[in-house]
Biopython code that builds the backbone (N, CA, C, O; Angstrom):
import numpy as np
from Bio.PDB.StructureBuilder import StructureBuilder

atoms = [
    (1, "UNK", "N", (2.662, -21.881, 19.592)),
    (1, "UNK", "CA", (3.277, -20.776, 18.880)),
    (1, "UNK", "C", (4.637, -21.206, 18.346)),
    (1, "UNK", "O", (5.441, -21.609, 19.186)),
    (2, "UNK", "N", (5.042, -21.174, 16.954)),
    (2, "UNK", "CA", (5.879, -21.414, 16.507)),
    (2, "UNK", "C", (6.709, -20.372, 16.613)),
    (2, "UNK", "O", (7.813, -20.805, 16.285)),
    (3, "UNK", "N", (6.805, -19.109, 16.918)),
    (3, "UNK", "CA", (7.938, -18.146, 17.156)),
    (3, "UNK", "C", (8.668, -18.499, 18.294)),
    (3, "UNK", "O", (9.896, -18.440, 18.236)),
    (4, "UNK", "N", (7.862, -19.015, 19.770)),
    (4, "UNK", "CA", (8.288, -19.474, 20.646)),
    (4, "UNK", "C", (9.169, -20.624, 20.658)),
    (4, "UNK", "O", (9.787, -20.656, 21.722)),
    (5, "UNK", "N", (9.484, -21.648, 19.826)),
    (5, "UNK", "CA", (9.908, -22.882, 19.733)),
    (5, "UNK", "C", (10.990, -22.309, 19.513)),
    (5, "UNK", "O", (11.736, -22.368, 20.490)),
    (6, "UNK", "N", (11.488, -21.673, 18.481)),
    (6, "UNK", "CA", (12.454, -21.380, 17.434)),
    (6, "UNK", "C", (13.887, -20.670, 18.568)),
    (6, "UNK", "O", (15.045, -21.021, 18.343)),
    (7, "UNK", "N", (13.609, -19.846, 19.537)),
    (7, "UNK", "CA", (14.714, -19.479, 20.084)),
    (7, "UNK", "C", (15.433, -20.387, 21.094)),
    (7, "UNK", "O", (16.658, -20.430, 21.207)),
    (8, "UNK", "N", (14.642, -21.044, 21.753)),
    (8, "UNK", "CA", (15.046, -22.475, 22.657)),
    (8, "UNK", "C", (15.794, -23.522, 21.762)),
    (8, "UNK", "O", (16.602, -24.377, 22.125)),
    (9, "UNK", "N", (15.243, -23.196, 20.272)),
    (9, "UNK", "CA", (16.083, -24.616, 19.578)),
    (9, "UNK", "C", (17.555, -24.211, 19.190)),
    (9, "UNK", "O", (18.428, -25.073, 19.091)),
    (10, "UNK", "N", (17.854, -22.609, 18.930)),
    (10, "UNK", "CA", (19.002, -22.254, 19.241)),
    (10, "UNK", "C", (20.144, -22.063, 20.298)),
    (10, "UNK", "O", (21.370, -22.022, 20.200)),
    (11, "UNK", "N", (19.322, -21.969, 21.281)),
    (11, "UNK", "CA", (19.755, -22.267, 22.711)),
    (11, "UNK", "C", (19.753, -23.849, 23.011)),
    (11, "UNK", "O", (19.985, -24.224, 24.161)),
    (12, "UNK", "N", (19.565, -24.526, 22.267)),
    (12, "UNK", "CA", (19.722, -26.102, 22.543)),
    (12, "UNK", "C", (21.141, -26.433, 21.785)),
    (12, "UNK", "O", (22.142, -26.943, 22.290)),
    (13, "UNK", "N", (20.951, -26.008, 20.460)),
    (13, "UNK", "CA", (22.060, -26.562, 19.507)),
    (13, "UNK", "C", (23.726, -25.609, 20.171)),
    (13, "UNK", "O", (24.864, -26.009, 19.927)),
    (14, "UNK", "N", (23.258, -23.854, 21.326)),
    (14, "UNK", "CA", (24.548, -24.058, 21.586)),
    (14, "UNK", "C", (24.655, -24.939, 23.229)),
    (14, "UNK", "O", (25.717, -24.883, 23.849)),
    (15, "UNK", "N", (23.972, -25.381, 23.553)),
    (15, "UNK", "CA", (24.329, -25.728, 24.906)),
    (15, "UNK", "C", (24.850, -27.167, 24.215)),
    (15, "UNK", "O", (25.701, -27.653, 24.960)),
    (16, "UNK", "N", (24.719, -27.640, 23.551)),
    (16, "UNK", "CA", (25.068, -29.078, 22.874)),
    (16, "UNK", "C", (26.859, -28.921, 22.254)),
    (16, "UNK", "O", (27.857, -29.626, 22.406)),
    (17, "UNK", "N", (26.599, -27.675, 21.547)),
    (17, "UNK", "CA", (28.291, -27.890, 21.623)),
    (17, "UNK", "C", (28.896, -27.247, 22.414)),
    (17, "UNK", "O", (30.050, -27.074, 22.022)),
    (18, "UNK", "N", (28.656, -26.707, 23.531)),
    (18, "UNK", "CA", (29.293, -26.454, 24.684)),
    (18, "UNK", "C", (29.752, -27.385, 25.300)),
    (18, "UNK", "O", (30.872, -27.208, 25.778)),
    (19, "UNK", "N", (29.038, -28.789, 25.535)),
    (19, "UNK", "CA", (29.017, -29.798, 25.519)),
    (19, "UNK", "C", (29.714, -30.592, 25.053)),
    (19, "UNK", "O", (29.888, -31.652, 25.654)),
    (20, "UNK", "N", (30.337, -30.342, 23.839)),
    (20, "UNK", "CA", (31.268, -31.123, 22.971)),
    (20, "UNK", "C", (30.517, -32.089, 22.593)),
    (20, "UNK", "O", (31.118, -33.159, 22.685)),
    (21, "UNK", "N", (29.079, -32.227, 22.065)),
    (21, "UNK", "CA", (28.247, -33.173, 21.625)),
    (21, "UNK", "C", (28.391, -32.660, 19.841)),
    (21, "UNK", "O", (28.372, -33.568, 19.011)),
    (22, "UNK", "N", (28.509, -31.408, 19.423)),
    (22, "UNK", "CA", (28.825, -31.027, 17.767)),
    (22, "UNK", "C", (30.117, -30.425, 17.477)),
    (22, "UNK", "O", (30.991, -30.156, 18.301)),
    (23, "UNK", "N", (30.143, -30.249, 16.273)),
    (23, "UNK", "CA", (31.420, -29.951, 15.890)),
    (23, "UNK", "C", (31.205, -28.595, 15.303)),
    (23, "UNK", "O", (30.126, -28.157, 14.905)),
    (24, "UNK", "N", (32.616, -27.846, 15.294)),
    (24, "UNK", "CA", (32.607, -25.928, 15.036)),
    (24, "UNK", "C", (31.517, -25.890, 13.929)),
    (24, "UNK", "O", (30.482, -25.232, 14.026)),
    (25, "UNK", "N", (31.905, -26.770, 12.725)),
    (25, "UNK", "CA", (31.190, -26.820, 11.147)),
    (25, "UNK", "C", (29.615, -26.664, 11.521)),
    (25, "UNK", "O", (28.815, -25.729, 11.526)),
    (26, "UNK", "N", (29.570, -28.061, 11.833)),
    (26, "UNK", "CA", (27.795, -28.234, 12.027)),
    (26, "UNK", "C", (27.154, -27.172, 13.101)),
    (26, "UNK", "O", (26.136, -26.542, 12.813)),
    (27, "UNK", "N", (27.982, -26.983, 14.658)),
    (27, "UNK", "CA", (26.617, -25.703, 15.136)),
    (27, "UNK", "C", (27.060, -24.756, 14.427)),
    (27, "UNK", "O", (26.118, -23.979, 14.578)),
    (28, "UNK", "N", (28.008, -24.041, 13.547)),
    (28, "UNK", "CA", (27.494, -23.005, 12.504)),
    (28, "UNK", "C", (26.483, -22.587, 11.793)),
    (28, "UNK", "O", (25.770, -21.590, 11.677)),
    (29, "UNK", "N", (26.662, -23.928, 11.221)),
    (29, "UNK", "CA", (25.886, -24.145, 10.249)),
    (29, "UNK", "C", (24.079, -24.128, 10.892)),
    (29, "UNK", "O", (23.152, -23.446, 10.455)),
    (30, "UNK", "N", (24.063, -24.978, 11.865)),
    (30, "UNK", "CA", (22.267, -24.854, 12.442)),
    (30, "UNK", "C", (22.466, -23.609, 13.160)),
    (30, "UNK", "O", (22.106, -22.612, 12.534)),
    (31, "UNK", "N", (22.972, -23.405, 14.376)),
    (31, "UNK", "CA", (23.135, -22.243, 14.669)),
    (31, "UNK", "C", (22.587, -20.808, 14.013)),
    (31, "UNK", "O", (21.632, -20.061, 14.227)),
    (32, "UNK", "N", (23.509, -20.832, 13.269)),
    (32, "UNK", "CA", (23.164, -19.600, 12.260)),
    (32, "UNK", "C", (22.092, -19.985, 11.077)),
    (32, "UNK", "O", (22.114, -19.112, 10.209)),
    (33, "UNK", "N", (21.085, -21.121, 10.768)),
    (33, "UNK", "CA", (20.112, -21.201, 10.315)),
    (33, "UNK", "C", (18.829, -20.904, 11.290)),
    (33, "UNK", "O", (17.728, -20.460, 10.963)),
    (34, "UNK", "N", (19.284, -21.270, 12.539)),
    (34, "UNK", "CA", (18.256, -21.582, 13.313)),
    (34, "UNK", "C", (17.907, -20.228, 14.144)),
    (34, "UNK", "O", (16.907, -20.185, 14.861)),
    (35, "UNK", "N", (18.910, -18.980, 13.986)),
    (35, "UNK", "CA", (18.721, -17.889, 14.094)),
    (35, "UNK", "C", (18.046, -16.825, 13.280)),
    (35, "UNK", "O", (17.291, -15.923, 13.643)),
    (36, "UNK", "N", (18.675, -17.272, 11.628)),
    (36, "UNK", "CA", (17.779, -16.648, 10.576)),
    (36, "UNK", "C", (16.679, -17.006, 11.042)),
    (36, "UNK", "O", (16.151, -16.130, 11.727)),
    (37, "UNK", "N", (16.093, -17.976, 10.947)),
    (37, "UNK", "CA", (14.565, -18.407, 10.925)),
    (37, "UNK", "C", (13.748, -17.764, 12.088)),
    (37, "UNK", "O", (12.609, -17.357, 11.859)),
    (38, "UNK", "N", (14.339, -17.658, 13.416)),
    (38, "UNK", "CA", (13.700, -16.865, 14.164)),
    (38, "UNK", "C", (13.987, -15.437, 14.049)),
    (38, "UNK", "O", (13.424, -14.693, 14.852)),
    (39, "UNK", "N", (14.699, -14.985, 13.262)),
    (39, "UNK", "CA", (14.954, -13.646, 13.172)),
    (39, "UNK", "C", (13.698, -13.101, 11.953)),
    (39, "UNK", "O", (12.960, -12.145, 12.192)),
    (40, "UNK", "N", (13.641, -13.848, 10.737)),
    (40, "UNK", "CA", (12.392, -13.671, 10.164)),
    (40, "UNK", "C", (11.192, -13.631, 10.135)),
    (40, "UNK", "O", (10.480, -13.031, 9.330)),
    (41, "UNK", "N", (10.689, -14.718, 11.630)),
    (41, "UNK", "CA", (9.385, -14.961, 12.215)),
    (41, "UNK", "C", (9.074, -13.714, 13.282)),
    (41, "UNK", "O", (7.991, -13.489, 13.822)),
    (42, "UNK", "N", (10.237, -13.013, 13.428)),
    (42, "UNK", "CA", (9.836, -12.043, 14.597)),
    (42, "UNK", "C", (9.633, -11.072, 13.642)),
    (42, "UNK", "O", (8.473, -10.731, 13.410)),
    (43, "UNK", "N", (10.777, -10.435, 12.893)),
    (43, "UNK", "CA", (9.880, -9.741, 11.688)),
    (43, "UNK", "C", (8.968, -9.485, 11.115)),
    (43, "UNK", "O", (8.585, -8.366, 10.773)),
    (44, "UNK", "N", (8.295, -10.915, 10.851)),
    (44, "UNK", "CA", (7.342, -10.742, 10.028)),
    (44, "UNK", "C", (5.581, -10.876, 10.930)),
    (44, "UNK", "O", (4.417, -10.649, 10.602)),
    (45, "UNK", "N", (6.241, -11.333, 12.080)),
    (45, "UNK", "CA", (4.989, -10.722, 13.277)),
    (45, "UNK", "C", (4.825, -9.718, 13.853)),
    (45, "UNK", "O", (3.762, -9.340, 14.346)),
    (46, "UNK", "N", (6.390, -8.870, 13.871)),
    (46, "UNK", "CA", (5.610, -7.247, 14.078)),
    (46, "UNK", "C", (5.300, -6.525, 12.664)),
    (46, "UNK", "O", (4.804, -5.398, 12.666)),
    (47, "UNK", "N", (5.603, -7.202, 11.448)),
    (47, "UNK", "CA", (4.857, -6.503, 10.709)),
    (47, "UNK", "C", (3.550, -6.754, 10.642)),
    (47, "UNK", "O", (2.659, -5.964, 10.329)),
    (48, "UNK", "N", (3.443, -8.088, 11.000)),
    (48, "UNK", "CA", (1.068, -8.072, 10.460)),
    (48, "UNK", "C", (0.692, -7.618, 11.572)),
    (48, "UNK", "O", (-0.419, -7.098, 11.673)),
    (49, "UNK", "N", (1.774, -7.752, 12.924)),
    (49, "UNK", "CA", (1.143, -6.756, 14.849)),
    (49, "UNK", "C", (0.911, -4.937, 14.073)),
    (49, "UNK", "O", (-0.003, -4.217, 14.472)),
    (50, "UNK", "N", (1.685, -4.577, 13.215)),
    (50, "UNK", "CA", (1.961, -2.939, 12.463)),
    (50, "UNK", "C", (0.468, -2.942, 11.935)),
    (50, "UNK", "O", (-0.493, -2.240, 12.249)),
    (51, "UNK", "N", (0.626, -4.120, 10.895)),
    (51, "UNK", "CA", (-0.831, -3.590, 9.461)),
    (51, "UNK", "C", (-2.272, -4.277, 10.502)),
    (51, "UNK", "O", (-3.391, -3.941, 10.112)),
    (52, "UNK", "N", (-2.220, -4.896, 11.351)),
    (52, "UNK", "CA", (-3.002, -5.354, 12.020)),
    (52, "UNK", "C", (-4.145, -4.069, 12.937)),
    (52, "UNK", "O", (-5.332, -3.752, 12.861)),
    (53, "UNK", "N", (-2.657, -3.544, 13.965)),
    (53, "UNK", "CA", (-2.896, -1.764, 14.344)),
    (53, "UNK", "C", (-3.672, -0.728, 13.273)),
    (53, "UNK", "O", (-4.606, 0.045, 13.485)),
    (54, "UNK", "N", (-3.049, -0.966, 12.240)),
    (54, "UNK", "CA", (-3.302, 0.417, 11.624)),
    (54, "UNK", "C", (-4.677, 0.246, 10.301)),
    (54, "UNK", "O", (-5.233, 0.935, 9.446)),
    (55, "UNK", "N", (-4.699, -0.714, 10.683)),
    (55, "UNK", "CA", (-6.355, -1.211, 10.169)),
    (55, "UNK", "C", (-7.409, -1.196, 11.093)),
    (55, "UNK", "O", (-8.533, -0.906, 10.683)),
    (56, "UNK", "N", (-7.229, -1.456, 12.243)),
    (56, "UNK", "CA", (-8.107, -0.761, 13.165)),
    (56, "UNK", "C", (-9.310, 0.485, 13.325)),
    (56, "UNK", "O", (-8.780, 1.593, 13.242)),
    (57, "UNK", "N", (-10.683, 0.540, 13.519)),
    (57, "UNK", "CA", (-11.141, 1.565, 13.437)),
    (57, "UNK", "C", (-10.596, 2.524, 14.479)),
    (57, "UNK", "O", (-10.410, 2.135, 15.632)),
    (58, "UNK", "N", (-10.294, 3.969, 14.042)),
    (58, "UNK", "CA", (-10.021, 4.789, 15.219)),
    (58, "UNK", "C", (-11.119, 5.274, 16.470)),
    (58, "UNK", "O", (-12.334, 5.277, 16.274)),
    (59, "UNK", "N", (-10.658, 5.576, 17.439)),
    (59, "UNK", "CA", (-11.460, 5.773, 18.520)),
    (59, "UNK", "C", (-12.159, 7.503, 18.253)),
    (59, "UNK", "O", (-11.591, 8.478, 17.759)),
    (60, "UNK", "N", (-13.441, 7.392, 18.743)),
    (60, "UNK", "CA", (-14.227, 8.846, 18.152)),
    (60, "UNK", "C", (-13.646, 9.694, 19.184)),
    (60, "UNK", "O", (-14.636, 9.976, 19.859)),
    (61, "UNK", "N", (-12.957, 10.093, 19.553)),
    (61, "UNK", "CA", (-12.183, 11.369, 20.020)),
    (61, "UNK", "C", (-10.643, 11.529, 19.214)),
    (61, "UNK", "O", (-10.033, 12.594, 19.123)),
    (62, "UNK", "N", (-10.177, 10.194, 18.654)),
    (62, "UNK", "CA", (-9.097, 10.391, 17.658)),
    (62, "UNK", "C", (-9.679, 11.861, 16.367)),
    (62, "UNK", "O", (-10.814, 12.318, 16.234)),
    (63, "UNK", "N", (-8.609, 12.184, 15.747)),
    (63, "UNK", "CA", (-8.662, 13.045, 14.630)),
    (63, "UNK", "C", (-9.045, 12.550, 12.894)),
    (63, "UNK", "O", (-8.260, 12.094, 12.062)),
    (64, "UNK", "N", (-10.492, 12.830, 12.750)),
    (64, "UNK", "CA", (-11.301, 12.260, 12.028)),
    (64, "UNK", "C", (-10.396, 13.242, 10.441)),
    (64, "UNK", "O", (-10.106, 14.437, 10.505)),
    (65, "UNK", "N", (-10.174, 12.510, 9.414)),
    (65, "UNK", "CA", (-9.737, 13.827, 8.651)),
    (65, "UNK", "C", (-10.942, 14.692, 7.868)),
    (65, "UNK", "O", (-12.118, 14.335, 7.810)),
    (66, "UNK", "N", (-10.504, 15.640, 7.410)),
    (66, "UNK", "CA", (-11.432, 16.687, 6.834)),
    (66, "UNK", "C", (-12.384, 15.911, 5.894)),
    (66, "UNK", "O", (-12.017, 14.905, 5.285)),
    (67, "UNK", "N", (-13.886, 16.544, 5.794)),
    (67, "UNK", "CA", (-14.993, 16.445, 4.829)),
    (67, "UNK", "C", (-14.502, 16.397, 3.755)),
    (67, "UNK", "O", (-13.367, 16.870, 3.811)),
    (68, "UNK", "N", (-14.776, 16.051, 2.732)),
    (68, "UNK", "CA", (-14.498, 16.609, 1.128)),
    (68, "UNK", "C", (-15.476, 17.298, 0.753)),
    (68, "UNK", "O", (-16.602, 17.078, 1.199)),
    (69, "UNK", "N", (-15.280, 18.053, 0.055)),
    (69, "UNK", "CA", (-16.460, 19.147, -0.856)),
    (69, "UNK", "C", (-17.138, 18.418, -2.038)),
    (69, "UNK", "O", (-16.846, 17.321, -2.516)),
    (70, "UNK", "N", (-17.837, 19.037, -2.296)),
    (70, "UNK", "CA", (-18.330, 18.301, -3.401)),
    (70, "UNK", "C", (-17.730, 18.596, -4.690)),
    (70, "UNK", "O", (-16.994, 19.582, -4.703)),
    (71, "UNK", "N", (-17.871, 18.006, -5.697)),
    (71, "UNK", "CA", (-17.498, 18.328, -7.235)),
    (71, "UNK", "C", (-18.178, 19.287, -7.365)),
    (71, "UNK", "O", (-19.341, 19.398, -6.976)),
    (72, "UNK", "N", (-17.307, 20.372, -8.123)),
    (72, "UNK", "CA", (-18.162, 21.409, -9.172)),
    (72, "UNK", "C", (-18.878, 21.179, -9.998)),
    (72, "UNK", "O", (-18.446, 20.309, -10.755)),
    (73, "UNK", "N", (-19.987, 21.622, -10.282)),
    (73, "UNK", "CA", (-21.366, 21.265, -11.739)),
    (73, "UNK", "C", (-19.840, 21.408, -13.132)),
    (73, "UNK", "O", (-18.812, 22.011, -13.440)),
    (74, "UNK", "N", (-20.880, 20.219, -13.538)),
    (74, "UNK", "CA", (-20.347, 20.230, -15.315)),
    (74, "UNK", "C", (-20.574, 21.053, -16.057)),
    (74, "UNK", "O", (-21.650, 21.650, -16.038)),
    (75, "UNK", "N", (-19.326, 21.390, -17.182)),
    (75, "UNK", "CA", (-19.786, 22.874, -17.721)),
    (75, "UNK", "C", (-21.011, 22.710, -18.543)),
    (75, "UNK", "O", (-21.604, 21.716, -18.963)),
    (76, "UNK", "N", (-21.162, 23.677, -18.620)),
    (76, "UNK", "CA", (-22.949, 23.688, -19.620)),
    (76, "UNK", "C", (-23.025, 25.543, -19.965)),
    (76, "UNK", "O", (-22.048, 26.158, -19.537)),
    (77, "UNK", "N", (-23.601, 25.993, -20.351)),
    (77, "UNK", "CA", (-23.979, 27.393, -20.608)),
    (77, "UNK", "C", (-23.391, 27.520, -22.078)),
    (77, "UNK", "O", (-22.813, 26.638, -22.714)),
    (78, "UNK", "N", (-23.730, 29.087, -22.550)),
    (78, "UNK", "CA", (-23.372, 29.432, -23.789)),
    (78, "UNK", "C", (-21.919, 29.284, -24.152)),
    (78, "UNK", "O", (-21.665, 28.781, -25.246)),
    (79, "UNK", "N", (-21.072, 29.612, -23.472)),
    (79, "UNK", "CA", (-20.103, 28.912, -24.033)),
    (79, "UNK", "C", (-19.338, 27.677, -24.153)),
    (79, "UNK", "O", (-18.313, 27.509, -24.814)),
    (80, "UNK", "N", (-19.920, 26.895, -23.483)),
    (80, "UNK", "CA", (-19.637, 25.132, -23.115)),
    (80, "UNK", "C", (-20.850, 24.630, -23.357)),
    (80, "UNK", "O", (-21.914, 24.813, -22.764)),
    (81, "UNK", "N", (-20.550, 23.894, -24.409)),
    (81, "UNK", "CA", (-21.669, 23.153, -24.754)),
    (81, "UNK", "C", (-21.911, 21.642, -23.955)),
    (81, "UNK", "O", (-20.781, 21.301, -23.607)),
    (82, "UNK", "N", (-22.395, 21.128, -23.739)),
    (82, "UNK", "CA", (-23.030, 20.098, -22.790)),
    (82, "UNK", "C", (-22.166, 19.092, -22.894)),
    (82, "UNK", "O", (-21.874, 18.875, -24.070)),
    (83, "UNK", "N", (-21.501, 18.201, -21.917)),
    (83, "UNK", "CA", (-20.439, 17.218, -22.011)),
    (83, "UNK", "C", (-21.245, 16.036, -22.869)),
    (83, "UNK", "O", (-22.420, 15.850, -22.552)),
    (84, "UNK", "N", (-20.670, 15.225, -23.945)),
    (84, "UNK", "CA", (-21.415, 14.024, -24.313)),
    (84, "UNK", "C", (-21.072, 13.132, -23.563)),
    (84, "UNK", "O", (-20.021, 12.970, -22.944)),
    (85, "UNK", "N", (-22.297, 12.334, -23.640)),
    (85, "UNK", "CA", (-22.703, 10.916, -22.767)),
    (85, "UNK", "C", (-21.369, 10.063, -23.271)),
    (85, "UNK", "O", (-20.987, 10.109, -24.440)),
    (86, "UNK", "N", (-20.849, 9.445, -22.460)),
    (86, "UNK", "CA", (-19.487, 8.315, -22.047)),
    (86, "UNK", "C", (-20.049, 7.722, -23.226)),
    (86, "UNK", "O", (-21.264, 7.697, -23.427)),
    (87, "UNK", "N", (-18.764, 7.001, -24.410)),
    (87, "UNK", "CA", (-19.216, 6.267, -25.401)),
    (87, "UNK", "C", (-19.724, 7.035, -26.518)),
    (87, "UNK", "O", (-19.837, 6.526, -27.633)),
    (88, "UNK", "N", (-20.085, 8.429, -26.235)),
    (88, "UNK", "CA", (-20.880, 9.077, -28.073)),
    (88, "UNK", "C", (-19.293, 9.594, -28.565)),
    (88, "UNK", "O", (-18.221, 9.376, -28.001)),
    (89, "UNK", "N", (-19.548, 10.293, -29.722)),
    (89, "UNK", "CA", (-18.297, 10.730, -30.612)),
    (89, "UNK", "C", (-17.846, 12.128, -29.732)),
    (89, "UNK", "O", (-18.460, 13.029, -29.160)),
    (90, "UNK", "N", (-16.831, 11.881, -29.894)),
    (90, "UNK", "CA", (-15.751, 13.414, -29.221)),
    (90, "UNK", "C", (-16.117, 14.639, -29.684)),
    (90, "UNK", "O", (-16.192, 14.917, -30.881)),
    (91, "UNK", "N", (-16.396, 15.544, -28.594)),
    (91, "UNK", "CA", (-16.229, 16.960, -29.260)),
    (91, "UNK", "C", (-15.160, 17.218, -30.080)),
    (91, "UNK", "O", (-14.060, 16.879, -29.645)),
    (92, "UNK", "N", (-15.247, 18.054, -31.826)),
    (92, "UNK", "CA", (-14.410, 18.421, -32.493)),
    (92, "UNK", "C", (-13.987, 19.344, -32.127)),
    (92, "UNK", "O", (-14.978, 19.963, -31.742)),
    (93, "UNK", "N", (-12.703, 20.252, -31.862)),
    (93, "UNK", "CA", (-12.067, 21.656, -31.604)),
    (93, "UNK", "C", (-12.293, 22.310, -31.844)),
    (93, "UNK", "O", (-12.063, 23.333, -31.199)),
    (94, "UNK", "N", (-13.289, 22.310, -33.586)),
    (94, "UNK", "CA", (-13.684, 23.405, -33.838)),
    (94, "UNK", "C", (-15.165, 23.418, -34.131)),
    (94, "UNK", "O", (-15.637, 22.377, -34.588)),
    (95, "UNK", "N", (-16.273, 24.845, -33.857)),
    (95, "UNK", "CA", (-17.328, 24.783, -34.126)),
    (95, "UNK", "C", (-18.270, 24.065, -35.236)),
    (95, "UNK", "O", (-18.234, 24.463, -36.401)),
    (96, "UNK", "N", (-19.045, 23.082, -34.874)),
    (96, "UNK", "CA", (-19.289, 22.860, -36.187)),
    (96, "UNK", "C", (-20.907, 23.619, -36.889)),
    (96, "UNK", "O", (-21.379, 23.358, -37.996)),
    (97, "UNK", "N", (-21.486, 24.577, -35.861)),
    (97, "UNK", "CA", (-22.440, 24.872, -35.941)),
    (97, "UNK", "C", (-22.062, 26.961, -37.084)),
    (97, "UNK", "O", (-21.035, 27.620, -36.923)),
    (98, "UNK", "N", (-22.995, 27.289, -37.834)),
    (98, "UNK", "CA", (-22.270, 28.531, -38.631)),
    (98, "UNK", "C", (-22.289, 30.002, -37.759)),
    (98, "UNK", "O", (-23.341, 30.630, -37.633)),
    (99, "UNK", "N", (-21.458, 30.305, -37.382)),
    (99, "UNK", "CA", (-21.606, 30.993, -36.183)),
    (99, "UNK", "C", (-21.206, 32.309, -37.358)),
    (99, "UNK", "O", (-20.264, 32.130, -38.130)),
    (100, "UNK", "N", (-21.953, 33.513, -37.394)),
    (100, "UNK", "CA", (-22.048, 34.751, -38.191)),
    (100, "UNK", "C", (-20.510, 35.468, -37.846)),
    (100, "UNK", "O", (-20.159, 35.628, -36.677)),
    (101, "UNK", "N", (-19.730, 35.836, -38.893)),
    (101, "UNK", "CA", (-17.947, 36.187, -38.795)),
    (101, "UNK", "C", (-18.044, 38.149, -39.287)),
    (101, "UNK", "O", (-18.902, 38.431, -40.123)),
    (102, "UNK", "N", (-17.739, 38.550, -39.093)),
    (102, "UNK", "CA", (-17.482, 39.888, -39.355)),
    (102, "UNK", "C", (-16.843, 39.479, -40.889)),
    (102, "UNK", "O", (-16.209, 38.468, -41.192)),
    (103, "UNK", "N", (-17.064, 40.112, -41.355)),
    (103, "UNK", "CA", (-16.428, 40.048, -42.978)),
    (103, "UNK", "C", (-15.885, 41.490, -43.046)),
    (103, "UNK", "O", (-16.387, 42.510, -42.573)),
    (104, "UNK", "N", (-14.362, 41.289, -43.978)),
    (104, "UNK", "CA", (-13.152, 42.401, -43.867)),
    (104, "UNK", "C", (-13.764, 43.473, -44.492)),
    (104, "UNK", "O", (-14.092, 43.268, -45.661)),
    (105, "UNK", "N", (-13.988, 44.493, -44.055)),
    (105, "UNK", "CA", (-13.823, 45.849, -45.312)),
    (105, "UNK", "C", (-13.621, 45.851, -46.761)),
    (105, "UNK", "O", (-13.213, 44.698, -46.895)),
    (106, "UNK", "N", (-13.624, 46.281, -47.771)),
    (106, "UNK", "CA", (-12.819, 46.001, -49.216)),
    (106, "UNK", "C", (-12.699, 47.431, -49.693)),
    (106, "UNK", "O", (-12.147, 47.681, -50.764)),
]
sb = StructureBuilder()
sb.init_structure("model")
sb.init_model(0)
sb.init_chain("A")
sb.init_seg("    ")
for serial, (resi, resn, name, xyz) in enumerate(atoms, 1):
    if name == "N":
        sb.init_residue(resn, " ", resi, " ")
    sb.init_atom(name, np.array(xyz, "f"), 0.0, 1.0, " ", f" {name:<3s}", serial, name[0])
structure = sb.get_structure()
């Protein structure tokens, strides 16, 4: 396991200049690299431990969510004329069939 390595090697580089084996500059410098790096690996293992969990199938006494209903029928009847098939020409807005008009008085 490479997450495991990573905090011992920070705990090495300070017991070394405790030691007076490095200088202030350099364990800064690894030090504080060698912390990012395990600070990102732990991160980024409880995040896939998170999406790992929550991909999981739930257990059948967990809370299943609601059914869906079905779709409502497509309109059709006398006043909706029949949806066209995906790909034919668009219904126009206005009737194109001669539908009988009351004509005005004179």
């Amino acid at each position: 396991m490479q997450k495991m390595s990573i905090a011992p090697n920070s705990t090495k580089i300070a017991l070394s200049f405790l030691d007076g084996d490095r200088t202030v500059e350099s364990f800064l410098e690894e030090f504080v690299e060698a912390r990012k790096l395990a600070h990102l690996r732990r991160i980024k293992v409880d995040k896939m431990t998170e999406l790992l969990t929550r991909r999981m199938p739930r257990p059948m006494g967990g809370a299943a969510p609601p059914p869906s209903r079905p779709a409502p029928p497509a309109p059709g009847g006398p006043y909706h004329p029949p949806m066209p098939p995906i790909g034919a020409a668009p219904i126009p807005p206005y009737p194109t069939t001669h539908y009988p008009m009351p004509m005005p008085y004179m």
